[in-house]
C-alpha positions as CSV (number, residue, x, y, z in Angstrom):
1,X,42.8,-8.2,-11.1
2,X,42.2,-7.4,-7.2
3,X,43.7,-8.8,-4.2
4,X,41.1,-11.8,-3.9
5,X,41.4,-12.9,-7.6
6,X,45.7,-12.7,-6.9
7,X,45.6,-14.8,-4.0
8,X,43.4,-17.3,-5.8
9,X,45.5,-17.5,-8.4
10,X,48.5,-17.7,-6.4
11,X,47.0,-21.0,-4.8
12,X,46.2,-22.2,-8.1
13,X,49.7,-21.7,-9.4
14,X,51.0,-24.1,-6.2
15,X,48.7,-26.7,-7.0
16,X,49.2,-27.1,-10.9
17,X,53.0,-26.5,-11.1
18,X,54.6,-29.6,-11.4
19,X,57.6,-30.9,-13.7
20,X,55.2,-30.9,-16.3
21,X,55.4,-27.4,-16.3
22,X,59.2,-26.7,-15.5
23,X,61.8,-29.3,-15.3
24,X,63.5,-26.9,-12.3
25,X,60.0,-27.4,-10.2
26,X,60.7,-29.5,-7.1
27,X,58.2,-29.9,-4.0
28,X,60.7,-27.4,-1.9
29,X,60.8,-24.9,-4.2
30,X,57.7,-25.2,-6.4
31,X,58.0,-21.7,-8.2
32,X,61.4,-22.2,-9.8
33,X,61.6,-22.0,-13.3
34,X,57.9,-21.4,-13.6
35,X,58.0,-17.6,-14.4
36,X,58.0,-17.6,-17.9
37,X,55.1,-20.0,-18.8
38,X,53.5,-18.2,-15.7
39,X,53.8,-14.9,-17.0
40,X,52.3,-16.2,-20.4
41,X,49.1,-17.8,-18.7
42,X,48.5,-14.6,-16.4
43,X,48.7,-12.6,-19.2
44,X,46.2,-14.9,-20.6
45,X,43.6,-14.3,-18.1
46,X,44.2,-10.5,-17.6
47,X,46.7,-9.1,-20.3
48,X,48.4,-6.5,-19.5
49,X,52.2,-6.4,-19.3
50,X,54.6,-9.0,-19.2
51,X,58.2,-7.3,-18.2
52,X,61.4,-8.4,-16.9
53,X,64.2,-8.1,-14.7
54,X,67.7,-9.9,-14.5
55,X,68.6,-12.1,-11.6
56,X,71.5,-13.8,-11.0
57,X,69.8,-17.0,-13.0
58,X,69.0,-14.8,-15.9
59,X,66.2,-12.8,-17.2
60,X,62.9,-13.6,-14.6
61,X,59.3,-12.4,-16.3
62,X,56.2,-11.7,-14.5
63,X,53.4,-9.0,-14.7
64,X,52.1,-5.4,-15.0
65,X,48.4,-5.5,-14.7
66,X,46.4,-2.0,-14.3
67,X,49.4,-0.3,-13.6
68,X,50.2,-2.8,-10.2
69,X,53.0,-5.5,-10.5
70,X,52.2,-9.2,-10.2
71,X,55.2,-11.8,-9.6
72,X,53.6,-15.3,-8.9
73,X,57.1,-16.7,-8.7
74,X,59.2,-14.5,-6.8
75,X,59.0,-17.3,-4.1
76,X,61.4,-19.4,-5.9
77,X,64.4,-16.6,-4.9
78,X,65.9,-16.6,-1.5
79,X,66.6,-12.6,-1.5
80,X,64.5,-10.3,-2.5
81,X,64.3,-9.5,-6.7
82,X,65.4,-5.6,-7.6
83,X,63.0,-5.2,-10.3
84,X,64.0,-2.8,-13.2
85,X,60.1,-3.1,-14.8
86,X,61.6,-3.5,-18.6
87,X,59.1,-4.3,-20.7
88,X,59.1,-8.0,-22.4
89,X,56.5,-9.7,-24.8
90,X,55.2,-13.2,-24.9
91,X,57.9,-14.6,-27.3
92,X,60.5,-13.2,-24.7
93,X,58.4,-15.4,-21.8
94,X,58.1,-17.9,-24.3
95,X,62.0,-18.0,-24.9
96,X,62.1,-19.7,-21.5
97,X,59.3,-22.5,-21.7
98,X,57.7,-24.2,-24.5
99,X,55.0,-25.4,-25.7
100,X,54.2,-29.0,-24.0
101,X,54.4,-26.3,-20.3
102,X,52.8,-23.5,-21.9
103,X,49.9,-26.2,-22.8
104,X,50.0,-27.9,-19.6
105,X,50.1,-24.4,-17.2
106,X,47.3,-22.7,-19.3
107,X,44.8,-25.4,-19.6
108,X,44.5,-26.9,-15.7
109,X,45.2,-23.0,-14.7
110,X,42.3,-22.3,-17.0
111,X,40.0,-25.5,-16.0
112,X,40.3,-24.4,-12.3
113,X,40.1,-21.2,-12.9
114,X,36.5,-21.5,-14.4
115,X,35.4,-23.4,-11.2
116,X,36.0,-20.3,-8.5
117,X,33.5,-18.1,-8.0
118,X,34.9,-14.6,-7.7
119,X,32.0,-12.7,-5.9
């Protein structure tokens, strides 16, 4: 993944996440609860890593990809995360979505995703 290709997807994440994705998602905070099914669908498109750190809300996923970190929903914290990096797997992610989100995130992520032209 390079910088263009994370910012896209970034942009992609704001416009499909919706309470069909996470019941905490709400218009002023549009990443909360998303990281789990996130981390799924980015690892998805790119593998890689999914890993974890503990927050005060409980374990938040996101990704390792070619050896650089990737947190599409650190946005939904109002202080900055102290990431440990411990390594997770998709039915740790999974633990905190299910399969109606995981359905929902992956194919419009997926669908737009498709539609950009990277080059």
């Amino acid at each position: 993944m390079n910088k263009y290709e994370a910012e896209k997807l970034l942009k992609i994440l704001f416009t499909v996440w919706s309470k069909e994705s996470s019941s905490k998602w709400s218009k002023e905070n549009p990443a909360n609860g998303q990281c789990g099914v996130t981390s799924l669908v980015v690892h998805d498109l790119f593998g890689g890593e999914i890993l974890k750190t503990q927050t005060v809300g409980g374990w938040h996923y996101y990704n390792r990809i070619n050896g650089e970190r990737y947190d599409f929903t650190e946005s939904q914290f109002s202080e900055p995360i102290k990431y440990l990096d411990i390594p997770s797997n998709r039915e740790e992610a999974f633990s905190d979505t299910n399969m109606s989100q995981y359905s929902y995130l992956r194919d419009n992520v997926m669908k737009i995703w498709k539609n950009c032209d990277f080059n």
